[in-house]
C-alpha positions as CSV (number, residue, x, y, z in Angstrom):
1,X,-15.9,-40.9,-69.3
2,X,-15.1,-44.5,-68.2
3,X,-14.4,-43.4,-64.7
4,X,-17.6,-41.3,-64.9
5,X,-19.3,-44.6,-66.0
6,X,-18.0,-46.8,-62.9
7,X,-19.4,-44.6,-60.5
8,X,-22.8,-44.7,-62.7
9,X,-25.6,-46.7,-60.8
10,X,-29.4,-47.3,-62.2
11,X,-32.1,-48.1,-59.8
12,X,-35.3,-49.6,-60.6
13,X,-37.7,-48.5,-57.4
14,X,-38.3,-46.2,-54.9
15,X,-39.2,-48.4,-52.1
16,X,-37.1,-49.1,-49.2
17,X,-34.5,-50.9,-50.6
18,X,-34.3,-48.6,-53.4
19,X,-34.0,-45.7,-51.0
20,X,-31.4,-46.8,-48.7
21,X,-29.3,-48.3,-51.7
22,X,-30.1,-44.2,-53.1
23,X,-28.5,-43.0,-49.9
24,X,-25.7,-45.7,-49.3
25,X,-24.1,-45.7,-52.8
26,X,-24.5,-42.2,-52.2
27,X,-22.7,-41.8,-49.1
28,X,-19.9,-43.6,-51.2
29,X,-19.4,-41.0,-53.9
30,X,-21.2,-42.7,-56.6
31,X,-24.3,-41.0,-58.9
32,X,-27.4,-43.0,-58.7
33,X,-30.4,-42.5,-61.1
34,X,-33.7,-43.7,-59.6
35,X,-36.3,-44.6,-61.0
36,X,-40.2,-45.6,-59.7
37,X,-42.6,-46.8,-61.8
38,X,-45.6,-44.9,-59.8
39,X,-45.8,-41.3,-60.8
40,X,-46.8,-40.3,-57.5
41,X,-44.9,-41.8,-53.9
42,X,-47.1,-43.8,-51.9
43,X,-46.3,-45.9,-48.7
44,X,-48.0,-49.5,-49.6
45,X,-49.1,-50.9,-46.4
46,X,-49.5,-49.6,-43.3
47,X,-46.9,-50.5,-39.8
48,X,-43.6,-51.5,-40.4
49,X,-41.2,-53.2,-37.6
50,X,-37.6,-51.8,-37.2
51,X,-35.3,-54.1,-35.3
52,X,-31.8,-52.4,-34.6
53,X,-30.2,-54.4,-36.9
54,X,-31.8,-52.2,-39.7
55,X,-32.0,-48.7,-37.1
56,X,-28.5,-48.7,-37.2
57,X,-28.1,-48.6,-40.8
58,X,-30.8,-45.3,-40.7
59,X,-28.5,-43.9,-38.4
60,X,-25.4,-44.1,-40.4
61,X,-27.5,-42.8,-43.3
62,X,-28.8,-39.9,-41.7
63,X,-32.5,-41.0,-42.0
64,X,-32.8,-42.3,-37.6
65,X,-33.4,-38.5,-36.7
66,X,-35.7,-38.2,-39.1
67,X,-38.0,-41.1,-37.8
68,X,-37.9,-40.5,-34.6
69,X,-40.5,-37.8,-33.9
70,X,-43.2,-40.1,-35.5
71,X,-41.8,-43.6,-34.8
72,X,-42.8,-45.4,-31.3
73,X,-40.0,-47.6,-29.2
74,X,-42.3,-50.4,-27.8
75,X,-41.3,-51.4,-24.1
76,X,-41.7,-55.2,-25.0
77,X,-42.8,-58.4,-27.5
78,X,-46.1,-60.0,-25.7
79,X,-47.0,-62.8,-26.7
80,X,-50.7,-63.3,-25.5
81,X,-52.8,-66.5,-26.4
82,X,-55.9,-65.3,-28.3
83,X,-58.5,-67.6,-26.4
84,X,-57.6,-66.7,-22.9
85,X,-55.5,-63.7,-23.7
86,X,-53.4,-65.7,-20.6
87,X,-49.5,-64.2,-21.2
88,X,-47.1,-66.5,-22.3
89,X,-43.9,-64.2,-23.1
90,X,-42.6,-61.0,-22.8
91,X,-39.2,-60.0,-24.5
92,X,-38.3,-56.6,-23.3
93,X,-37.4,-53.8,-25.6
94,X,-37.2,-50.4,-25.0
95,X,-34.0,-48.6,-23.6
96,X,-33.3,-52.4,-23.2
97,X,-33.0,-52.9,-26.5
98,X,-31.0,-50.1,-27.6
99,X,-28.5,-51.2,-24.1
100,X,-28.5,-54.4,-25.5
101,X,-28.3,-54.1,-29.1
102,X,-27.0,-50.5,-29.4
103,X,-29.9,-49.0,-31.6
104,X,-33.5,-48.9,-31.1
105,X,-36.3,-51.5,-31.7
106,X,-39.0,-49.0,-33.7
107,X,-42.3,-49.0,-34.4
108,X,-43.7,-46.8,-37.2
109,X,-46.5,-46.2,-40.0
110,X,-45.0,-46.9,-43.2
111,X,-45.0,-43.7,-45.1
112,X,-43.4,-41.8,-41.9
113,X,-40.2,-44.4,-42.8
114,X,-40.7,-43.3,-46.5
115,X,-41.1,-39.9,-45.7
116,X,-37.7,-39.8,-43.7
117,X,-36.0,-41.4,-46.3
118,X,-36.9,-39.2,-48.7
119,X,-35.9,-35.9,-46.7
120,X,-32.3,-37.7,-46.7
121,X,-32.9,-38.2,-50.7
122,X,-33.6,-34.8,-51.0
123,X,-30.5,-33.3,-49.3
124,X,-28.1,-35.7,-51.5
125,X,-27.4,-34.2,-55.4
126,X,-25.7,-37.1,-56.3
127,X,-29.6,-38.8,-56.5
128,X,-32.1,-38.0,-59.3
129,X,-35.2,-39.6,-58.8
130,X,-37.1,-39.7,-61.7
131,X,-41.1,-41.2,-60.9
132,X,-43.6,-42.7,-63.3
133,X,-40.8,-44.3,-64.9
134,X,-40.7,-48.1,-66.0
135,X,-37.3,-49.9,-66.6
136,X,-37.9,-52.4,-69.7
137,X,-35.4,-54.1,-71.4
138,X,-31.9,-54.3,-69.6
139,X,-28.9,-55.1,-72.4
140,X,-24.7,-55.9,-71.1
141,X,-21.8,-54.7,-73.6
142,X,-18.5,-53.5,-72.5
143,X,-19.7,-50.2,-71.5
144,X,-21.6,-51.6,-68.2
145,X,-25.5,-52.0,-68.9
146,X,-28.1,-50.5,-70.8
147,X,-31.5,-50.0,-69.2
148,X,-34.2,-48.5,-71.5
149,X,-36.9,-46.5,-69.4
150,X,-39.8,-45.3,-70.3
151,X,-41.0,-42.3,-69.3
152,X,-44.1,-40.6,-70.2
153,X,-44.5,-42.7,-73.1
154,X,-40.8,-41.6,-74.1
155,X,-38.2,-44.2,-74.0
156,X,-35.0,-43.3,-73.0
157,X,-32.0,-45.3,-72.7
158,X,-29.3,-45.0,-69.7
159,X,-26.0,-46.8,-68.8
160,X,-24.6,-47.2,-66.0
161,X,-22.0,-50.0,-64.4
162,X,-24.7,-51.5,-61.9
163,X,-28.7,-51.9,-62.1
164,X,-30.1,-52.6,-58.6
165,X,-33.5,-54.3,-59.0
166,X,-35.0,-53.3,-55.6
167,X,-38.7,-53.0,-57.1
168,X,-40.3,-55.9,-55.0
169,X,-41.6,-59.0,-55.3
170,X,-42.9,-58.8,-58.9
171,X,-39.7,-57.2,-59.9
172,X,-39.4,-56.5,-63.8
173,X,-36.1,-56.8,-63.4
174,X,-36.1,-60.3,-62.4
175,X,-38.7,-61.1,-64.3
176,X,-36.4,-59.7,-67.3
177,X,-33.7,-61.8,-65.7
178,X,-35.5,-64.7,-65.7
179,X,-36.7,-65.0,-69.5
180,X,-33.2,-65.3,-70.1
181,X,-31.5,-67.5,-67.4
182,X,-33.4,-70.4,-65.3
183,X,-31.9,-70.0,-62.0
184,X,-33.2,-66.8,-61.4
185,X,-36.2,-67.0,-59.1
186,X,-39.4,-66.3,-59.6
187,X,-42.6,-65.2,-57.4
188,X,-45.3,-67.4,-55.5
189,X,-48.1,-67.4,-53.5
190,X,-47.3,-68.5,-49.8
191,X,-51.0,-69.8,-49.1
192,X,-51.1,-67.0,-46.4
193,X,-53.4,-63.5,-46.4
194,X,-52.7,-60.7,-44.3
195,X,-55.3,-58.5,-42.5
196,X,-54.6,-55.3,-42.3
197,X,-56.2,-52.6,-40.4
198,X,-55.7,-49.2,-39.0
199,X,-57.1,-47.9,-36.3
200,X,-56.9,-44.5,-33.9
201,X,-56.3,-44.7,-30.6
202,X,-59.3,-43.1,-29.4
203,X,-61.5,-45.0,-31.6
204,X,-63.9,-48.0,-30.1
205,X,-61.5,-50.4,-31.9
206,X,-58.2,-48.5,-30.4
207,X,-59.7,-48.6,-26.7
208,X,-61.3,-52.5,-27.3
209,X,-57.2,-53.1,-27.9
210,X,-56.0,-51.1,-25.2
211,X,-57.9,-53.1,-22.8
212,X,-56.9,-56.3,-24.2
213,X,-53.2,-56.0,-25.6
214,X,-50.7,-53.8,-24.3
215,X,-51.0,-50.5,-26.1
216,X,-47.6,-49.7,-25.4
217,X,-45.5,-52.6,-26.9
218,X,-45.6,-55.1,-29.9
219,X,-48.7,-57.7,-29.1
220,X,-49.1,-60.8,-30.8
221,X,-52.2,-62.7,-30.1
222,X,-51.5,-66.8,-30.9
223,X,-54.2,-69.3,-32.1
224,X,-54.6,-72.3,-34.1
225,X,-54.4,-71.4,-37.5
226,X,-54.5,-68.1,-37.0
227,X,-52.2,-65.0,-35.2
228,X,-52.7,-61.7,-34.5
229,X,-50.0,-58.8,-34.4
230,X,-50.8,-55.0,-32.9
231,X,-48.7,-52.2,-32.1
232,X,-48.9,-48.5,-31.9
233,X,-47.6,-46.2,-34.7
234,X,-47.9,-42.4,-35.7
235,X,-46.2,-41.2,-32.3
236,X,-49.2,-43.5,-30.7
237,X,-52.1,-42.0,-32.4
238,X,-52.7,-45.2,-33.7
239,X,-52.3,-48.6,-34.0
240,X,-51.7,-51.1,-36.5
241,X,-53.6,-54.6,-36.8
242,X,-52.3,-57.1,-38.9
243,X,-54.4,-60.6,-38.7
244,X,-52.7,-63.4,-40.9
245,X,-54.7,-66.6,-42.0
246,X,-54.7,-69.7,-44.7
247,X,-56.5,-68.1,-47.9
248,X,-57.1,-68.4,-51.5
249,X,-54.7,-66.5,-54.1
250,X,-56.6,-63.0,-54.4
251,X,-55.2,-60.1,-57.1
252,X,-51.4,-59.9,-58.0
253,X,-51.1,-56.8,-56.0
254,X,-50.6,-55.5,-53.1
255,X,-53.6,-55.6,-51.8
256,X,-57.2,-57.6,-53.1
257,X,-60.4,-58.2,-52.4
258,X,-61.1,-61.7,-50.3
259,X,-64.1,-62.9,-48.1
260,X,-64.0,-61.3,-44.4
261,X,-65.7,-64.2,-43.5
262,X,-62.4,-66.2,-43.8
263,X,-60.8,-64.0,-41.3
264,X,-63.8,-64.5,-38.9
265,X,-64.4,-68.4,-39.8
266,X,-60.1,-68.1,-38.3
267,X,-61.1,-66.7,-35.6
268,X,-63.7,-68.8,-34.0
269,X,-63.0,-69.3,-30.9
270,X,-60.9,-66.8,-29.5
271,X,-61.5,-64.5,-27.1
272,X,-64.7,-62.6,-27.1
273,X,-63.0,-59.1,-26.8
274,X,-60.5,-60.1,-29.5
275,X,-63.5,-60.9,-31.7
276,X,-65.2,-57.4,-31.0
277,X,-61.7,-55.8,-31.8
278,X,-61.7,-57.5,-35.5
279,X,-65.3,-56.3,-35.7
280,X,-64.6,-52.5,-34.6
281,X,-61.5,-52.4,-37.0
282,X,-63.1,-53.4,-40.0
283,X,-63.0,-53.1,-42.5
284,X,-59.7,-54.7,-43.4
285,X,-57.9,-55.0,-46.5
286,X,-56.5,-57.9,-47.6
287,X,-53.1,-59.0,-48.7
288,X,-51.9,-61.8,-50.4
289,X,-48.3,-62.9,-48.9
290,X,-46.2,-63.6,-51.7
291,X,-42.4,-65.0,-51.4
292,X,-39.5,-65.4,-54.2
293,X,-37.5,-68.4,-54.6
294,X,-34.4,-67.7,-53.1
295,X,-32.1,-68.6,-56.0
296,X,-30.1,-66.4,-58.2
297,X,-29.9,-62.6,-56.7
298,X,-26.9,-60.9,-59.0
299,X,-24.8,-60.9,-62.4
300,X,-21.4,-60.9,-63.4
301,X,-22.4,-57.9,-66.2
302,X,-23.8,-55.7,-63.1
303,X,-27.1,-56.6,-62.2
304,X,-27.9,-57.1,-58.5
305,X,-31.7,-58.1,-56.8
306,X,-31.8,-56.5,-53.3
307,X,-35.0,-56.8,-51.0
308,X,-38.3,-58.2,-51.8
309,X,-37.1,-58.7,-55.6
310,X,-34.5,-61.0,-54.2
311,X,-36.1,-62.8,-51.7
312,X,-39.2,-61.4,-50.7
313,X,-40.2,-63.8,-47.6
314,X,-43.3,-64.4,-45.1
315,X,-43.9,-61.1,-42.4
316,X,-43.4,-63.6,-39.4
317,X,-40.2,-63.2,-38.6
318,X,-41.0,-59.2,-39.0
319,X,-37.8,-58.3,-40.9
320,X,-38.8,-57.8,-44.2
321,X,-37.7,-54.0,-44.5
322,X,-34.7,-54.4,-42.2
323,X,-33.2,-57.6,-44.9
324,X,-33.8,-55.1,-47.3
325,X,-31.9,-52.3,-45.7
326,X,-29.4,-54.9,-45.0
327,X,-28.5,-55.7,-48.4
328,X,-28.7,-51.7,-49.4
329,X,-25.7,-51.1,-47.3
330,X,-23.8,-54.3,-47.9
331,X,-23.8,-54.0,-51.6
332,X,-22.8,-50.5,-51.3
333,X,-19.9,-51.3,-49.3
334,X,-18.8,-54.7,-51.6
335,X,-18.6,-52.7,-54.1
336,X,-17.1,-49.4,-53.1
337,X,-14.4,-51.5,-51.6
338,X,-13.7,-53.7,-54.8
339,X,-14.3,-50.8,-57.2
340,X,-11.9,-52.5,-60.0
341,X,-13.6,-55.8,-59.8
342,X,-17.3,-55.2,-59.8
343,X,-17.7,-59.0,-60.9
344,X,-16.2,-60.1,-57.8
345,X,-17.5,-57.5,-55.5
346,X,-21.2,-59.1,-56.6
347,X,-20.2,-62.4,-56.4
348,X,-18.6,-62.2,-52.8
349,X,-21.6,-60.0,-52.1
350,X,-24.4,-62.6,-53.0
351,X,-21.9,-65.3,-50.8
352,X,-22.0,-63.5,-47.9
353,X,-25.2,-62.7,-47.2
354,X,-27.0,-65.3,-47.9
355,X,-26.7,-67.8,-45.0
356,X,-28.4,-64.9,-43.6
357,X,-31.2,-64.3,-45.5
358,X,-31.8,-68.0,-45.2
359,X,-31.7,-68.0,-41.4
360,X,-33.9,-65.6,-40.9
361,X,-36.2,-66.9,-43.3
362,X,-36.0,-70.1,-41.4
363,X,-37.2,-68.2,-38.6
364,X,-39.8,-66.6,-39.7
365,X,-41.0,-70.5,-41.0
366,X,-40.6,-71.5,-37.2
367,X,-42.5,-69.1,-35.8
368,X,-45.5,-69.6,-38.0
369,X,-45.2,-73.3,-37.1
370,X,-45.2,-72.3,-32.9
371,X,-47.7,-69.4,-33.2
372,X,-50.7,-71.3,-35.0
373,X,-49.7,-74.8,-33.8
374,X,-52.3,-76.3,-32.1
375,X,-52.8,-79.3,-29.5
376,X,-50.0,-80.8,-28.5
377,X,-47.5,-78.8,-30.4
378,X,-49.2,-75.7,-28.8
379,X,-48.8,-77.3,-25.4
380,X,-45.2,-77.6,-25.8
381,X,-44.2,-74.1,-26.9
382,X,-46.5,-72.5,-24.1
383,X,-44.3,-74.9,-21.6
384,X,-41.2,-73.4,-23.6
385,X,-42.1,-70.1,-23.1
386,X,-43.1,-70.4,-19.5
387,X,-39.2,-72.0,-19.1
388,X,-37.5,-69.1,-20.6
389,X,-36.8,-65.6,-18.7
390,X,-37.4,-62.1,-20.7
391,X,-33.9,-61.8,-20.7
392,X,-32.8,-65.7,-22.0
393,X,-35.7,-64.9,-25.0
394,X,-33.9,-61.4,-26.0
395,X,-30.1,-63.4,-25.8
396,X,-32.3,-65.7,-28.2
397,X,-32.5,-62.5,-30.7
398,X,-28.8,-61.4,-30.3
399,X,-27.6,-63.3,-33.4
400,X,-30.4,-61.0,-35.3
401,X,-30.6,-57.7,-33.3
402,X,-26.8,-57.8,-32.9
403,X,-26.0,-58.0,-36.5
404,X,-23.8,-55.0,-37.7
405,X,-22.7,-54.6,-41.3
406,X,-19.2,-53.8,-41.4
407,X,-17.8,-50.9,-44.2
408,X,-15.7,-53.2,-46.4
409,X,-18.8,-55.4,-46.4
410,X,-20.9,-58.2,-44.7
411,X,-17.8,-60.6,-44.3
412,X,-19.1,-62.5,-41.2
């Protein structure tokens, strides 16, 4: 019963991190209940970025093959300015980036990502996912922990020796964490919306972008204040838009009502065809850009905060989902390898990884500095640019691209 007990784990939330911890602990030998507070799947949001440092890890799960048919590789990063849509960088991807970096740079809509992880779910009977299920109060003892979930106004209690909080940035389970000890983190609002829009390909909106992006890669459109992003998704039926300005706090959700007019007041000024593009996408929804503290993430007792519940950061770096696969399959392997000392396994665990998670957030903080600085400041990182090669701006990327978790763990 106690070894039945060790290989026990409890997750709250079905979202990517929740998935490809499903699939990794999995993978391991270990039975993994999961549980999703929505009673029905849905994909929140709408295009996703897949750098190889996360494509890789899909591969190793299984889920890559499963992607591929809908996902798009994008031939390059533009950078474009948005009054003179004048180049100013191109950072090639394509069979580039999987020469480079060993795994593809993806593009894809986000339910096609859900929907392939899900497919691998489905195929693995060590996972029961259990939906319109809340986990409530979480309780340590020597058995492991005790998470009571309700379902359909039942509450049932389960036990297991690890609870993975991967339910995003307004995590119960951190917020359960939190009541009880200080230096767990807690959520904030960044200042920052995001615009998001989809749009087909052969619509007026999808050929307004065609002409003035490139429909084939990852554009980003820079300005004052304000940035652009667009690429294709849904095997290039499509195309994603997401528009990201200052704004007021709108609905703790993901996604509120806010004043179009702020998006337009941001982008006074740009290019007339950019502005026709905004108009021919509406309407956009509107979502408030919310980041966690990055303070506390695990427990001695067998708690762990993976993903957005962790240290849930600004889009601008674009690796959101891939941190959160990241920590999926590094916990997994910390603890598979230390599978008499979970304490430790957690501990090193949380140590290792993160001086990344703080780089990159660092990174996605610098590039919202250089892609809506303005005047002088904008000066200098067009000069930049213009200095470095397509291939000196993609060595740039290696530490991030490049990364690779390793099986015992992410001990570099």
């Amino acid at each position: 019963m106690q070894e039945m007990q060790s290989r026990q784990v409890v997750i709250a939330g079905a979202g990517v991190a929740g998935l490809t911890a499903a699939l990794a602990f999995a993978e391991r030998g270990y039975r993994i209940k999961l549980f999703e507070q929505a009673q029905h799947l849905e994909a929140a949001g709408a295009g996703i970025q897949l750098s190889p440092n996360a494509t890789h890890i899909l591969r190793q799960l299984g889920v890559l093959g499963r992607l591929l048919p809908t996902a798009v590789r994008p031939e390059a990063v533009v950078l474009k300015d948005a009054a003179t849509l004048r180049q100013l960088a191109r950072v090639p991807l394509g069979q580039a980036a999987e020469t480079r970096w060993g795994a593809p740079y993806l593009v894809a809509h986000r339910a096609d990502l859900q929907s392939a992880l899900m497919e691998r779910i489905a195929e693995r009977p060590e996972v029961e996912l259990v939906t319109g299920a809340c986990v409530g109060s979480v309780a340590t003892g020597p058995n492991g922990i005790t998470s009571t979930v309700e379902v359909a106004g039942t509450a049932i209690e389960t036990e297991a020796s690890l609870l993975i909080g991967a339910d995003g940035v307004w995590s119960s389970v951190r917020e359960t964490l939190a009541r009880k000890a200080a230096e767990f983190g807690r959520s904030r609002f960044s200042g920052e919306l995001a615009w998001r829009a989809t749009v087909a390909a052969d619509s007026p909106a999808g050929q307004t972008f065609a002409a003035v992006g490139a429909p084939d890669c990852v554009s980003a459109f820079l300005y004052p204040g304000f940035h652009m992003v667009a690429y294709p998704v849904s095997r290039g039926t499509a195309f994603n838009l997401a528009a990201f300005t200052r704004g007021k706090r709108i609905a703790e959700g993901w996604s509120g009502h806010a004043d179009p007019a702020s998006l337009s007041s941001a982008m006074r000024g740009t290019a007339p065809a950019l502005v026709r593009l905004a108009s021919e996408a509406a309407p956009w929804t509107a979502w408030p850009i919310h980041t966690v503290e990055q303070r506390r993430w695990t427990t001695p007792q067998g708690i762990a905060l993976i993903g957005d519940a962790a240290h849930a950061m600004t889009p601008f770096a674009a690796q959101g989902a891939a941190m959160a696969i990241e920590d999926a399959a590094t916990l997994a392997g910390f603890v598979a390898a230390s599978t008499a000392d979970l304490e430790g396994a957690l501990a090193a665990w949380e140590q290792a990884r993160r001086p990344r998670v703080a780089q990159v957030a660092r990174r996605g903080a610098v590039n919202r500095l250089a892609w809506h600085a303005a005047g002088p400041v904008a000066m200098a990182r067009n000069l930049f640019l213009a200095m470095r090669s397509p291939e000196k701006l993609a060595a740039d990327l290696d530490w991030l691209y490049g990364w690779r978790a390793r099986e015992s763990g992410d001990r570099r």
